[in-house]
C-alpha positions as CSV (number, residue, x, y, z in Angstrom):
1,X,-42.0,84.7,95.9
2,X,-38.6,86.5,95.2
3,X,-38.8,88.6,92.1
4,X,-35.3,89.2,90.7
5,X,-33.1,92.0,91.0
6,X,-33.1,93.0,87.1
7,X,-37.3,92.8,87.6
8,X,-37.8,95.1,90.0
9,X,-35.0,97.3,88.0
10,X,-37.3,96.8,84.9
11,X,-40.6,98.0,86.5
12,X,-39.3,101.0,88.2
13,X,-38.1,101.9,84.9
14,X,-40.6,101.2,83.5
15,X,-43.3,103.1,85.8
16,X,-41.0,106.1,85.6
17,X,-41.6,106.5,82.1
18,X,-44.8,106.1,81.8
19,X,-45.2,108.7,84.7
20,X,-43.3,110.8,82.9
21,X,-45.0,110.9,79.9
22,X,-47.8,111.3,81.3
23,X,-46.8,114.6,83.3
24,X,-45.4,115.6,80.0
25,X,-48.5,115.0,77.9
26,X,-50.4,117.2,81.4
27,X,-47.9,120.0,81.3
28,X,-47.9,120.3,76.9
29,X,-51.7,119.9,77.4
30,X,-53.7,121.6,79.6
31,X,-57.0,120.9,78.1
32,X,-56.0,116.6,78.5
33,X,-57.2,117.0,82.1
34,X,-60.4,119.5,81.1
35,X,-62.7,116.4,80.5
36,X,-62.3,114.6,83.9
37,X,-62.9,115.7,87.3
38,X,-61.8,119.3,88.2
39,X,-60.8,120.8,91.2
40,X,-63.8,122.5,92.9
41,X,-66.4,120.8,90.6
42,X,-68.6,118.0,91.4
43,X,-67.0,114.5,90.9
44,X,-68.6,112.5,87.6
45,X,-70.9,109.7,89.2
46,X,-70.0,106.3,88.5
47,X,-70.5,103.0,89.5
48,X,-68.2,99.6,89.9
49,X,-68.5,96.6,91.6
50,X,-65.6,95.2,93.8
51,X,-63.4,92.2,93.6
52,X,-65.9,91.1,96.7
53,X,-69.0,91.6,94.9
54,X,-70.8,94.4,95.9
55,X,-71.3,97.4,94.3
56,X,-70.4,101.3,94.1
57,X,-72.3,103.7,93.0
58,X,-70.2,107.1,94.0
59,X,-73.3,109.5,94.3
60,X,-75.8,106.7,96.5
61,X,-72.4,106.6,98.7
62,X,-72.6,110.4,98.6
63,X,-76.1,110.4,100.3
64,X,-76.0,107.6,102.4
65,X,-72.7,109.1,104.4
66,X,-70.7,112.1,105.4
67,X,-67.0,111.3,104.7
68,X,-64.7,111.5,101.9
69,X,-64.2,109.1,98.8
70,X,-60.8,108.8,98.0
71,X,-60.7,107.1,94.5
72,X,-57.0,105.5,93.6
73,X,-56.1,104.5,90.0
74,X,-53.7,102.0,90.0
75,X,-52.6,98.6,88.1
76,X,-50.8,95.8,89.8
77,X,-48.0,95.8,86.6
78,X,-47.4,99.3,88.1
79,X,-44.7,99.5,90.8
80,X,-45.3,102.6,92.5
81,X,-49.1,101.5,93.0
82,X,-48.4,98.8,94.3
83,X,-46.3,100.4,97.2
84,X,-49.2,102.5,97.4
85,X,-51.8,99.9,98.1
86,X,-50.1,99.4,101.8
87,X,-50.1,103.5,103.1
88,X,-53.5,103.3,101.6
89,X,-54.6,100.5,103.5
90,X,-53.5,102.0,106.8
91,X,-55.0,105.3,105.9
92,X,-58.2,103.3,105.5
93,X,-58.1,102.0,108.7
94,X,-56.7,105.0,110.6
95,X,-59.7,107.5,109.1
96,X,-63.0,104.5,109.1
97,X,-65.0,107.9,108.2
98,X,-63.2,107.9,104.6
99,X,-63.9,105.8,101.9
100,X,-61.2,104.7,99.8
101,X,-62.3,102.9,96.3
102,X,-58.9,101.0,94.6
103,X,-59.4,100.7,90.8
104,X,-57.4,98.9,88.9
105,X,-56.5,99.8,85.6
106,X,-55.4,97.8,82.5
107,X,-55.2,94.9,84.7
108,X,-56.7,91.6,84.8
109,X,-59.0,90.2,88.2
110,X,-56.7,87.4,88.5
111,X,-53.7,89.7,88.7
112,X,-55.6,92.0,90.7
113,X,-56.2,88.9,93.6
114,X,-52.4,87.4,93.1
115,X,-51.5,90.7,94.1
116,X,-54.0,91.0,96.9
117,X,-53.1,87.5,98.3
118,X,-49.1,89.5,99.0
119,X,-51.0,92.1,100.4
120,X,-53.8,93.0,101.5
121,X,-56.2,95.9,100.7
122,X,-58.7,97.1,103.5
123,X,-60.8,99.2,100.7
124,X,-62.4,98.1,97.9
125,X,-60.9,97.1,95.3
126,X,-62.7,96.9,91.6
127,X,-61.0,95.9,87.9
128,X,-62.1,98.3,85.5
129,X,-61.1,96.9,82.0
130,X,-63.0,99.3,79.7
131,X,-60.8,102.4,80.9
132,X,-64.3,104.4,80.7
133,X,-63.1,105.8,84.5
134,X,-59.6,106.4,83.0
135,X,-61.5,108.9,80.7
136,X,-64.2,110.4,82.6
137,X,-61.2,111.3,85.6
138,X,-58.7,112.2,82.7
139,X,-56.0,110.1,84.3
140,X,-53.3,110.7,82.7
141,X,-50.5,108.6,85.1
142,X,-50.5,105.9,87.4
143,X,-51.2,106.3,90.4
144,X,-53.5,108.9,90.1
145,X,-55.6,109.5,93.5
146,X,-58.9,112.2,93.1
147,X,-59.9,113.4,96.6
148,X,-63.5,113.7,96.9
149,X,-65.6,115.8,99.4
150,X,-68.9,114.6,100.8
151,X,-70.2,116.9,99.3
152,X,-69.4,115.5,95.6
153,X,-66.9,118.2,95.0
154,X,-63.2,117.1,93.9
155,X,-60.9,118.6,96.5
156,X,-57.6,117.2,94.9
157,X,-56.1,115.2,92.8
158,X,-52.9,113.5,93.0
159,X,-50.1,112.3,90.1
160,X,-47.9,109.5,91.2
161,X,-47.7,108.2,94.8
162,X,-49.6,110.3,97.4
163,X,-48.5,110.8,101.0
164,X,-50.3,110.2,104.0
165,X,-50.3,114.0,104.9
166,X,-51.5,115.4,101.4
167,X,-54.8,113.3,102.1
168,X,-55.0,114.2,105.5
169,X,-54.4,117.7,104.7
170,X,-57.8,117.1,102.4
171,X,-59.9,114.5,104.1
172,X,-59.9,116.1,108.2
């Protein structure tokens, strides 16, 4: 499906301002981002169950492996992410000892799957409609990407669209 010129126009536009205010509100704010995950501190357990049905439970993963979580914030009404979702998918595959958990944010499932059916994710992908992860990982944007070490520990986290080589430079 063809989405029009003056669409794609209105997203970007869109997703740029709500970026934007959301590095404002970071840089006017430092204690916005105090609540959530913080570099060099353990991660806040969670759990979620993806779009195929099973479930996540961030410190079980922990214990039961010895690679990286990668955990992506994202919405499917959010242009940027959804760019994303493609880089992240070949990370995915290129590092099988990383695991990358997709949450989608403000979003509805069946959003979330028409999106997937254009393309597709090779992670997991969960809805999270009660924004409860938005608060305990102080997301303040969209995409926001939290780097986690397998030892629990938040190595980095990432405002806007991450690059192949900033989680590399984390997750090797």
């Amino acid at each position: 499906m063809h989405t029009p010129r003056i669409g794609r126009l209105t997203l970007v536009f869109i997703s740029l301002v709500l970026l934007g205010l959301g590095l404002s509100k970071l840089a006017s704010s430092p204690a916005a981002v105090q609540g959530g995950a913080l570099l060099g501190e353990a991660a806040p357990d969670f759990s979620t169950t993806g779009l195929d049905g099973n479930p996540f439970r961030l410190s079980a993963h922990l214990a039961a492996t010895d690679g990286p979580v990668i955990l992506n914030f994202w919405g499917s009404w959010c242009l940027p992410c959804r760019e994303e979702v493609p880089l992240l998918s070949r990370f995915a595959q290129q590092h099988p000892e990383t695991t990358i958990v997709g949450l989608a944010i403000d979003d509805s499932e069946q959003a979330v799957r028409a999106f997937l059916e254009e393309i597709q994710a090779v992670y997991l992908i969960a809805v999270e409609p009660d924004r409860e992860l938005v608060d305990l990982y102080a997301v303040i944007a969209f995409p926001t990407t939290v780097v986690i070490g397998a030892d629990g520990i938040v190595l980095g986290r990432f405002f806007g669209p991450v690059s192949t080589d900033q989680l590399e430079s984390l997750t090797t």
